[in-house]
Structure formats: C-alpha cells, structure tokens
C-alpha positions as CSV (number, residue, x, y, z in Angstrom):
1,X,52.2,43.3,-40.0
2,X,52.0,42.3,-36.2
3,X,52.9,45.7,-35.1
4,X,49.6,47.0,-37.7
5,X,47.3,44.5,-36.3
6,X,47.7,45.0,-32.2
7,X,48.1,49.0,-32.8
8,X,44.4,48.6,-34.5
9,X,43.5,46.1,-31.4
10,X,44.9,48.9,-28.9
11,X,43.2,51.9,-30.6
12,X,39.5,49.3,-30.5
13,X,40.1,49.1,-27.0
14,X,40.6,52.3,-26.1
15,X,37.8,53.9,-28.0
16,X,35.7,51.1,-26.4
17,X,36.2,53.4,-23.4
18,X,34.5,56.7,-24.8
19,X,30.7,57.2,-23.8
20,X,28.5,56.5,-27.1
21,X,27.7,60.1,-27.3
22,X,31.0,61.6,-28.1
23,X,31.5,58.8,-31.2
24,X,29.7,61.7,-33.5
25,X,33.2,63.9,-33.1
26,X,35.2,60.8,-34.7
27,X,35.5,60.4,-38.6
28,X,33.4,58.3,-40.3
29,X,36.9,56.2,-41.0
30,X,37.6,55.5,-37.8
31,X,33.7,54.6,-36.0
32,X,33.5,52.3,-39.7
33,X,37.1,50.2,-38.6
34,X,37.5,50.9,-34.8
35,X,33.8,51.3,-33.0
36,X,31.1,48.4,-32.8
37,X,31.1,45.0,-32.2
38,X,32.0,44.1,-35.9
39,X,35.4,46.2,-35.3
40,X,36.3,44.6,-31.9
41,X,35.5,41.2,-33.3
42,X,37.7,41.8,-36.2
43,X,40.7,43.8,-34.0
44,X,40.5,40.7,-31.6
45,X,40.6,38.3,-34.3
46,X,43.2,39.4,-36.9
47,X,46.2,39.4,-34.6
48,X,45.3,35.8,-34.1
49,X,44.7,34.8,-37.5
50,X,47.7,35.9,-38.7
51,X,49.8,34.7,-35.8
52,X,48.3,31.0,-37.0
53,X,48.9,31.9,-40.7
54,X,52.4,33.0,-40.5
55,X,53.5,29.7,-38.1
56,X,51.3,27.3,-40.0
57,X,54.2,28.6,-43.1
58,X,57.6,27.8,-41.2
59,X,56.2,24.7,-40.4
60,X,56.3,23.3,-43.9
C-alpha cells in the first residue's frame, strides 16, 4: 500500500514539472488523479495518513 501511495506521490511530482500546455496530450485519468492542486494535496497527504493509520494499529 506504501509502495502505491509514494509511486502516485512521485508520478504528482514529476508531472508538476511539465509546462501547463502539454497537460492536453495526458488522459483524462491521469490530469483527474495526478495534475492540480487537489491531486498534489492528496499525493502529499495519503502517504502520511496511512503511515499514521497503520502505526496508530500495532499500537493497540
């Protein structure tokens, strides 16, 4: 689950990189879940979320 959640970080950041101009040659699945501020936010997020989540259980 890790491994999903920093390889959809890494591909956020990356395409963070390409000018606004070529975004119209990516698939409407990947600008929806990897471009914007919406994605990063959730790319940057998730990783940490779970990291908390899945601690928070072995503590019990």
């Amino acid at each position: 689950m890790f491994s999903l959640l920093h390889v959809g970080l890494l591909i956020s950041i990356t395409l963070s990189f390409i000018p606004e101009e070529h975004y119209g040659q990516l698939s409407s699945f990947t600008r929806d879940w990897f471009v914007g501020a919406q994605a990063e936010f959730f790319w940057v997020i998730a990783p940490i979320a779970a990291l908390a989540l899945v601690s928070g259980e072995k503590d019990k």
